[in-house]
C-alpha positions in Angstrom: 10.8 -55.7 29.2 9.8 -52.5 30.3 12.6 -49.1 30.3 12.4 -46.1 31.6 13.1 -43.2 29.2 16.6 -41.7 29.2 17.3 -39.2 31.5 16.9 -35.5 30.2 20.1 -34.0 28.7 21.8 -31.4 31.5 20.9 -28.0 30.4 24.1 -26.3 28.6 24.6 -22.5 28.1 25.5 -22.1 24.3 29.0 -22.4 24.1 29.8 -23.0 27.9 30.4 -26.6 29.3 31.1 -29.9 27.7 28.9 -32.5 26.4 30.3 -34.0 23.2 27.5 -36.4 22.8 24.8 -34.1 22.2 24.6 -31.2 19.4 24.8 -28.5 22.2 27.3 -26.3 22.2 30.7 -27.2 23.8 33.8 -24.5 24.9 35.2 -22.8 21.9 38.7 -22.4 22.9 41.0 -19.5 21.9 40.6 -15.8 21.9 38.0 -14.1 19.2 38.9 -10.8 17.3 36.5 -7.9 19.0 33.6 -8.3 16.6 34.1 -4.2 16.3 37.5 -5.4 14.7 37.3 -3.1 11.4 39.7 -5.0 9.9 37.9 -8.5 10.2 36.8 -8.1 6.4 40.9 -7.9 5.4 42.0 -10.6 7.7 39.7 -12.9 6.5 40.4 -11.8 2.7 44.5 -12.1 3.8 43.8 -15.7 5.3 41.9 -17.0 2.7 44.0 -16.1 0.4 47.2 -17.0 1.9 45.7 -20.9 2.2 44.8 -20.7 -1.2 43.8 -24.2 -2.5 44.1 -26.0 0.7 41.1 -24.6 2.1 37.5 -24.9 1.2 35.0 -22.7 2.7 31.2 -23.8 2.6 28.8 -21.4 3.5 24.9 -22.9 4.7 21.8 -20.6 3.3 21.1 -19.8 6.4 24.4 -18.4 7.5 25.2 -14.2 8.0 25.8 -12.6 4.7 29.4 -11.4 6.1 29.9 -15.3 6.4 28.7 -16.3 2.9 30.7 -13.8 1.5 33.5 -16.2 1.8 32.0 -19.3 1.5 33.4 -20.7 -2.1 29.8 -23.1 -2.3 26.2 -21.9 -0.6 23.8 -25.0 -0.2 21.9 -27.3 1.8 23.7 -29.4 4.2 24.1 -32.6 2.2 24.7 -30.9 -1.1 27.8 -28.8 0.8 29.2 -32.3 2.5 29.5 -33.6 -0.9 30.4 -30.2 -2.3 33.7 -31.2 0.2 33.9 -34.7 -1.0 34.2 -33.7 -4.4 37.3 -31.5 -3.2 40.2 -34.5 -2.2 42.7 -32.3 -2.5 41.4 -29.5 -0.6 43.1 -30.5 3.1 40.9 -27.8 5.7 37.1 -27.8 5.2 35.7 -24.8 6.8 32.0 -25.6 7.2 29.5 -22.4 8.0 26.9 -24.7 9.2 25.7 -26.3 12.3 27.7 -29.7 14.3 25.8 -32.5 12.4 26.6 -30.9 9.2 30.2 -30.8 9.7 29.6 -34.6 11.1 28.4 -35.5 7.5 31.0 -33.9 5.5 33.5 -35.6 7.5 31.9 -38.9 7.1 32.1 -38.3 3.2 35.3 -36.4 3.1 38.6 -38.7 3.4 41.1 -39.3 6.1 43.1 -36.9 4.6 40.6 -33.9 4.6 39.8 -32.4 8.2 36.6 -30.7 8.8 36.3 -27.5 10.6 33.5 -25.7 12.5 34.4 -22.1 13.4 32.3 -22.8 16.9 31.7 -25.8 18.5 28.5 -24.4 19.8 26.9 -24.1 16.4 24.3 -26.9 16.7 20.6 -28.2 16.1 18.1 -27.9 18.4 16.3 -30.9 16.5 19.0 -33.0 16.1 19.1 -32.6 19.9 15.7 -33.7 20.2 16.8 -37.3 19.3 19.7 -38.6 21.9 20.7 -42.0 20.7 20.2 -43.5 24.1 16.3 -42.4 23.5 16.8 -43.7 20.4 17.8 -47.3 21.5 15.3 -46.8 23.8 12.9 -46.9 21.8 13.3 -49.1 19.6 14.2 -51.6 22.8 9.9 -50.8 23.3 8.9 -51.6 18.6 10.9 -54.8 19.8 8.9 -55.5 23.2 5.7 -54.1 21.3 6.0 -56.4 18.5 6.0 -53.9 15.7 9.9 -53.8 15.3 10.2 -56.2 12.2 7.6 -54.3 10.5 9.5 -50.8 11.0 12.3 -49.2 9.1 13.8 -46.1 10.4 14.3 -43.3 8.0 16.0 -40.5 9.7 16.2 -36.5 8.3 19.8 -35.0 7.4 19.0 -32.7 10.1 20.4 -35.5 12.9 23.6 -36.5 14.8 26.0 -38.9 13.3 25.1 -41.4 16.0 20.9 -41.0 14.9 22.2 -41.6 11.1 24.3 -44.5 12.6 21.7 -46.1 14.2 19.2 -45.9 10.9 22.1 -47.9 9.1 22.6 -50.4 11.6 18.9 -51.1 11.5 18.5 -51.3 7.3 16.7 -47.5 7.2 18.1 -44.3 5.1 18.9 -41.2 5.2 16.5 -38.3 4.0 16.8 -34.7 2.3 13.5 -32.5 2.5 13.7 -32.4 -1.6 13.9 -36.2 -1.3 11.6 -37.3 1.7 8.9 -38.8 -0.6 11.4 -41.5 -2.1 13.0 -42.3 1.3 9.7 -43.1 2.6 8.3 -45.1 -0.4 11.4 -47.0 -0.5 11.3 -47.5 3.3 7.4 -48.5 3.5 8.1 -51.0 0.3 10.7 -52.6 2.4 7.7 -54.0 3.9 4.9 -54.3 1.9 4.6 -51.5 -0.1 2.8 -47.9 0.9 -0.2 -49.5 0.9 0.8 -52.3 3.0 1.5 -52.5 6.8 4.8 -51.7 7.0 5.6 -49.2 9.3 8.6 -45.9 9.3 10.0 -44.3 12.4 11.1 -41.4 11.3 13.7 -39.0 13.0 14.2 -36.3 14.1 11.5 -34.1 13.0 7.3 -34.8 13.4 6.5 -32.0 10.8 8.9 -33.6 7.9 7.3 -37.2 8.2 3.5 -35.9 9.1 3.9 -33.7 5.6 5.4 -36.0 3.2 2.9 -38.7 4.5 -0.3 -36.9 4.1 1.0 -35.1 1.5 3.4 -36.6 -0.9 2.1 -39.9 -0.4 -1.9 -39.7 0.3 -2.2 -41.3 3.5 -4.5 -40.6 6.2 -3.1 -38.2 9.6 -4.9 -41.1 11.5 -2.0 -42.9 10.5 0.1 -41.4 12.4 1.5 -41.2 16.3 4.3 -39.3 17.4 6.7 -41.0 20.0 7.7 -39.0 23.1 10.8 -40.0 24.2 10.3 -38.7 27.9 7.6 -41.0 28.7 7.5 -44.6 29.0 6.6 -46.7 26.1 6.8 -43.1 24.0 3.7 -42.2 25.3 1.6 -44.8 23.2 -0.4 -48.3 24.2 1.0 -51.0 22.1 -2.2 -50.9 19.9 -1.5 -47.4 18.7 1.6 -48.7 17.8 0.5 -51.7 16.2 -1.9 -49.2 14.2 -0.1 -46.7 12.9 2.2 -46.9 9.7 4.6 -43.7 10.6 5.9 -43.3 14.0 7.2 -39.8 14.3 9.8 -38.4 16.8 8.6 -35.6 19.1 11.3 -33.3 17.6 10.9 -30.1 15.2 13.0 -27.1 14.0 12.4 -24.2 16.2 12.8 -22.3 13.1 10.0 -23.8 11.2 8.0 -24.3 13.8 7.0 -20.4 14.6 5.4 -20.5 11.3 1.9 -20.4 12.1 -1.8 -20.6 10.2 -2.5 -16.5 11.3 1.0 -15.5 9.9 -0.6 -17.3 6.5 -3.7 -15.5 7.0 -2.3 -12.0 7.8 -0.1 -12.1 4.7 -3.0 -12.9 1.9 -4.5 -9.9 3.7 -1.8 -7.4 3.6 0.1 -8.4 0.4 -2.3 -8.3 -3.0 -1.7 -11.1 -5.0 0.8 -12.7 -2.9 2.2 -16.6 -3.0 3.2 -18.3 0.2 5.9 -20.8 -0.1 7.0 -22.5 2.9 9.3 -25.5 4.3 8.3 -28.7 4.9 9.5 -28.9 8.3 7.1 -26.4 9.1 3.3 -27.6 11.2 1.0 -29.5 8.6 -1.7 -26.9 9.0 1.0 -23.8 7.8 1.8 -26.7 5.0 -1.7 -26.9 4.0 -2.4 -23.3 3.5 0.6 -22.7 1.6 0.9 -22.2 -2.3 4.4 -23.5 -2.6 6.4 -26.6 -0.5 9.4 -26.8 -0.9 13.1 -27.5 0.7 15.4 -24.3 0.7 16.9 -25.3 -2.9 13.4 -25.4 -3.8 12.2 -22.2 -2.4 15.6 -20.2 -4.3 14.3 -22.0 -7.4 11.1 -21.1 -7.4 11.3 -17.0 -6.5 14.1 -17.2 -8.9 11.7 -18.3 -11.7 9.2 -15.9 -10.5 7.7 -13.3 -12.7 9.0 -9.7 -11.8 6.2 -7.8 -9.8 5.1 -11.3 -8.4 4.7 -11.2 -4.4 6.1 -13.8 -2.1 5.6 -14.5 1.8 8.7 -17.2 2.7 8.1 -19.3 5.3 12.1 -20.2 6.1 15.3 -19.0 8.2 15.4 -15.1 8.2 19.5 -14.8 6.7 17.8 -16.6 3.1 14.6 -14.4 3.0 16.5 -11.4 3.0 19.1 -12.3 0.8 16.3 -13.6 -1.5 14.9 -9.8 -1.2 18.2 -8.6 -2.2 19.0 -10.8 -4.9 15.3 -10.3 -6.5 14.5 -6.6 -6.1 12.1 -7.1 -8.5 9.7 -9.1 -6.7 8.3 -8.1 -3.4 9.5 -11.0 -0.7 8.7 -10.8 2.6 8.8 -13.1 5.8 6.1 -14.8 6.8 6.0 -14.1 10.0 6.5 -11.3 11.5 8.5 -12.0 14.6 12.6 -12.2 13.8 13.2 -16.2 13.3 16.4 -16.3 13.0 18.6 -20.1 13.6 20.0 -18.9 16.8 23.0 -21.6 16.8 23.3 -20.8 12.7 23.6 -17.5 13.6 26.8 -18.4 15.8 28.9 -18.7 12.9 30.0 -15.2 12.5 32.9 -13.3 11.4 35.3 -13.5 14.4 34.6 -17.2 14.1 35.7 -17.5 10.7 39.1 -15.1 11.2 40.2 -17.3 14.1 39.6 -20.2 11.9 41.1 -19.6 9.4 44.1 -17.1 10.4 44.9 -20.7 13.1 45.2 -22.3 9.7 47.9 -19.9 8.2 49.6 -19.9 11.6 49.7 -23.6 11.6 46.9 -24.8 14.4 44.0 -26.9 13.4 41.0 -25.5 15.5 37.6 -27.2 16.0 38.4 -30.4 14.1 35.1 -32.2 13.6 36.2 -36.3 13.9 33.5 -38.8 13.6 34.3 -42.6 15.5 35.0 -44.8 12.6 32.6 -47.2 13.9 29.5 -44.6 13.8 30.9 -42.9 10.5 30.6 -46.4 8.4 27.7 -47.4 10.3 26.2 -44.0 9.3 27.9 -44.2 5.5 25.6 -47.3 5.3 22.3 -45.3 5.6 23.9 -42.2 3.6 24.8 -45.1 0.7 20.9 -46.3 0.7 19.9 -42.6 0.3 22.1 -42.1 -2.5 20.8 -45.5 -4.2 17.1 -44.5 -4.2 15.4 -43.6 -7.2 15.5 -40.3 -9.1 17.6 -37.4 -9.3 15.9 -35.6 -6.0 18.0 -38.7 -3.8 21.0 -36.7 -5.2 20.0 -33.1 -3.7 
């Protein structure tokens, strides 16, 4: 059987039109307060406080510093779903994040709980990458190649519910960046062992699975093929498929991605002494020149450990870097690159957002109620279980 790839997703202006099966932004209903509002830092104090306990506020690392300052947890995007979880009788979850993060907490979070995204057109340009109809598609062309059996999927946080859905309907897991490594040699010894035949597909993003291969795990690039959904059979002859042992998604973070080896280059050059420390999700060539790989918990760690007078070029979001800078005047931290690389759709998360959110709250009106279909959520909770029942403390990160 033979299909043709799935038709390219229409082409959405962030935050105008509808599309509730991709991670593009969708209308945001209601009226903002004037971002010139110079009273949005007192309304949101005054909201927040009249909701007391019943609402949680979680604030990503890479969201606005007027944002994070009422976020009641900072983290990465699994650590702030089960930050939720862990708060039953917290009703409203406000989550300063992007679509599929607010998807995960409310797959984790209980039927009582309702989770809350300031704007609906807050998403991820690499979850979008992966539509599940490309998805099914291709695994519809492991099945007619042969190499199906032999291929778990392992998928990145960073993905829609329906992507994590699809991994546990077909026995895979769930990944972190911190815990990548484990996902993979759990997956590969599903079928042999890493230094077996067994193959991974892994979603959304090329860079993620290309590092933690070579990388964390000592296998050869050759190893490796990378699956464009827009062309038939992903672009590859059965053999390469037959061939390879990880079969990456033509996805990556637009973020990470505008890290490149001249930015590396430029910043031994200018900065005596200085250490670069970047995130996984960014090319394997900016990976290998780097001192430090880490995920965003990682890189806070490690600067926070850091000798004072020690230099540092970060290779993450913009938002983190500079709060890093403030928090550690003592070192000298500067962005890798020297281009702004902000998350655009992060970055839509702002204080407006937040006052409408939460002042509907006090005034009674749930807005931007994130609802996963029962049927994906414990589909997806199946591949979110495996993750959590790897080995070692990094499957809990």
């Amino acid at each position: 059987m033979t299909t043709t790839p799935a038709a390219p997703l229409p082409l959405l202006v962030l935050g105008q039109g509808r599309d509730l099966h991709s991670e593009r932004g969708v209308e945001c209903p209601g009226d903002l307060p004037a971002p010139s509002d110079p009273d949005l830092v007192a309304r949101a104090r005054a909201a927040k406080e009249a909701l007391g306990d019943k609402v949680f506020v979680l604030g990503h690392h890479y969201q606005r510093n007027e944002v994070i300052e009422f976020a009641d947890v900072t983290g990465d995007s699994f650590k702030l779903a089960k930050e939720a979880a862990a708060r039953p009788d917290a009703p409203w979850i406000v989550f300063c994040g992007v679509h599929f993060m607010a998807e995960s907490a409310d797959i984790l979070t209980s039927d009582e709980q309702t989770v809350i995204l300031p704007d609906l057109a807050a998403g991820c340009s690499m979850a979008d990458m992966a539509a599940i109809a490309q998805v099914e598609d291709c695994w519809e062309q492991l099945v007619e190649a042969g190499v199906a059996d032999d291929t778990v999927p392992v998928t990145y946080m960073n993905s829609s519910a329906a992507i994590k859905a699809f991994t546990g309907r077909h026995g895979g897991t769930i990944c972190t960046s911190s815990n990548a490594r484990t996902a993979l040699t759990w997956a590969l010894g599903e079928r042999g062992g890493v230094d077996g035949d067994g193959k991974v597909l892994f979603l959304p993003d090329q860079h993620l699975g290309r590092n933690t291969w070579a990388r964390d795990l000592g296998g050869s690039l050759d190893d490796c093929v990378v699956w464009d959904p827009h062309r038939p059979m992903g672009g590859l002859t059965v053999e390469e498929l037959q061939a390879a042992r990880m079969i990456l998604w033509r996805g990556h973070c637009s973020v990470h991605g505008r890290f490149t080896t001249e930015a590396v280059a430029a910043a031994r050059a200018e900065i005596p002494g200085v250490r670069v420390i970047v995130h996984p999700e960014c090319r394997h060539e900016v990976v290998e020149l780097a001192d430090e790989v880490g995920s965003t918990e990682k890189i806070i760690q490690t600067i926070a450990a850091a000798p004072a007078g020690s230099a540092w070029a970060v290779g993450t979001e913009l938002n983190l870097v500079q709060r890093l800078a403030q928090m550690f005047p003592e070192q000298r931290i500067a962005f890798l690159e020297k281009n702004v690389c902000y998350c655009s759709t992060m970055n839509r998360i702002d204080l407006p957002h937040l006052v409408w959110a939460l002042e509907s709250l006090v005034d009674g009106r749930v807005v931007n109620a994130i609802r996963v279909d029962d049927q994906v959520a414990a589909d997806a909770r199946r591949a979110l279980d495996q993750m959590l029942a790897l080995p070692g403390e990094t499957s809990k990160d």
